[in-house]
Structure formats: structure tokens, C-alpha cells
C-alpha positions in Angstrom: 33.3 -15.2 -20.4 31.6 -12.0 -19.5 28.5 -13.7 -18.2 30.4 -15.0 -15.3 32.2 -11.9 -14.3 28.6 -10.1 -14.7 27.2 -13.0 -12.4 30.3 -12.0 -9.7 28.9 -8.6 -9.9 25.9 -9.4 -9.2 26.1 -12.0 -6.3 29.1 -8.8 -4.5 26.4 -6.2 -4.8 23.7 -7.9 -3.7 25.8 -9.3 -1.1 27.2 -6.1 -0.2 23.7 -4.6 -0.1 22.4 -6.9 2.6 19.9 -8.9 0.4 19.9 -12.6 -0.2 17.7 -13.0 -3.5 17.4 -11.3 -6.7 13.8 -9.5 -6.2 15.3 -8.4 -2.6 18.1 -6.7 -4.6 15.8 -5.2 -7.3 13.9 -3.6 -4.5 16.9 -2.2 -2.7 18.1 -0.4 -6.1 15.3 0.7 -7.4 14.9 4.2 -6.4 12.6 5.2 -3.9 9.2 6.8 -4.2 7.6 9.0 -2.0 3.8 8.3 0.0 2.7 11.2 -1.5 3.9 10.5 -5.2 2.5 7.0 -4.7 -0.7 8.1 -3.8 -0.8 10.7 -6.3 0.0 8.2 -9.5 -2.4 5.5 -8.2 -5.1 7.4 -7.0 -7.3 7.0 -10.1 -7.0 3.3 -10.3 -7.8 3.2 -6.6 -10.9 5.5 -7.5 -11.8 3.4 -10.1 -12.5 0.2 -7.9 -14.6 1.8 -5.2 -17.8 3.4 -5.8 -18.5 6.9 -3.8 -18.5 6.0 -0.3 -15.8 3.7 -0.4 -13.6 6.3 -2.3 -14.1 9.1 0.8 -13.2 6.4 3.3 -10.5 5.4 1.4 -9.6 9.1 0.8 -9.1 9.7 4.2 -7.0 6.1 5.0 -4.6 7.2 1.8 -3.9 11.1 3.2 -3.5 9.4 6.9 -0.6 7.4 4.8 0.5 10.0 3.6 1.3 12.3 6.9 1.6 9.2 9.2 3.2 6.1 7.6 2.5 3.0 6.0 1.3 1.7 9.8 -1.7 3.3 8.4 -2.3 0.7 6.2 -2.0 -2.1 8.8 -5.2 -4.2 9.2 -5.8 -3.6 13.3 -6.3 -0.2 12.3 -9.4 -0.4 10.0 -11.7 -0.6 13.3 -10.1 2.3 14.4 -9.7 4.7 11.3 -13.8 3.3 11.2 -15.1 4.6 14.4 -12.8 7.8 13.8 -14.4 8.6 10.3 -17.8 7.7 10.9 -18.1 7.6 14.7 -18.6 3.5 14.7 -18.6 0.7 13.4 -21.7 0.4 13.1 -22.3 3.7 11.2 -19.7 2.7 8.8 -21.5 -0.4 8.1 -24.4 1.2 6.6 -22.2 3.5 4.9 -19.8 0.9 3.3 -21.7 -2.3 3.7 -21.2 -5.8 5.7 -17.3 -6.0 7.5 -16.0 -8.6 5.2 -16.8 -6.3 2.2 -15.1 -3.0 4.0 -12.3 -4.9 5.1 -11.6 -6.7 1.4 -12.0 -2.8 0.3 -9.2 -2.1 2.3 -7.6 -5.0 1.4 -7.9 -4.3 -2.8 -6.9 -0.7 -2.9 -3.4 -1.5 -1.3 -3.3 -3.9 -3.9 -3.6 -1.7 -6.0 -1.4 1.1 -4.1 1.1 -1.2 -5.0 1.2 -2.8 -8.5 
């Protein structure tokens, strides 16, 4: 009896809130977090998959997200944030190593931004 007037509820609101599955709707009520407070509560488990190099780049990608947006975090961006940080692409290839490997190191730590 009550299961079917919880599952009304549930298809109104998430109805109501614009969202057409169940994971949409958890998103939508869960309450928001801030770049900063994301950044600040993952940072060590970010840290903890780069080495020392990596963790300055990626340092400098997280406090762009922070001030700018989460464009920042958009692929077609890494060549730019590259040549900005180290001058070129090249130059950040001997810093952080062949492209594939910088660009799956950008790749993990939103991963891991995430979770």
C-alpha cells in the first residue's frame, strides 16, 4: 500500500524536477558542492596519483577550476593550459612525459575529482 503512493512521489518529483531517470533525480537533489570545497576534499587523492611534476601541473589546472569553471577541465584545453604553464608543448613533455601519458594524467585526476 504505501510502496505505491511512495512510487507516485517519486515519479511527481522527479517529474516536476525536470529529470527523466532515477540517477538524474539523485543528482538534482543532492546538495550542491562548491569548486573550491571539491578541490579541497579531493586534493590528497589527486596528489596521491601523480608524482611531483604532475602534481604542480595539475595544481595549477585544479585552482584555474576553481576561479574559471569546470570548462577548465575540458580536453581542447590541455594544449593550451600546456604552452601557458611551461611555455610549449614541447617543454611540458620533458617535464611530464610522452602526450598520451599527460593527457591520461589529466584524464585520471578528474576521475578522481569526481568519485
Amino acid at each position: 500500500m504505501y510502496e505505491a503512493a511512495f512510487k507516485n512521489i517519486d515519479d511527481t518529483l522527479r517529474k516536476d524536477a525536470g529529470c527523466s531517470s532515477e540517477l538524474e533525480y539523485i543528482a538534482f537533489a543532492r546538495q550542491p558542492i562548491s569548486r573550491e570545497a571539491r578541490v579541497r576534499t579531493r586534493r590528497d587523492n589527486i596528489h596521491n596519483l601523480l608524482n611531483a611534476a604532475q602534481r604542480d601541473f595539475i595544481d595549477t589546472v585544479l585552482r584555474n577550476y576553481i576561479e574559471v569553471g569546470v570548462d577548465e577541465l575540458d580536453d581542447s584545453k590541455l594544449d593550451i593550459m600546456l604552452r601557458a604553464k611551461y611555455g610549449s608543448v614541447d617543454q611540458a613533455q620533458k617535464i611530464l612525459g610522452a602526450p598520451e601519458d599527460i593527457r591520461q594524467t589529466f584524464i585520471d585526476f578528474q576521475r578522481e575529482l569526481y568519485a
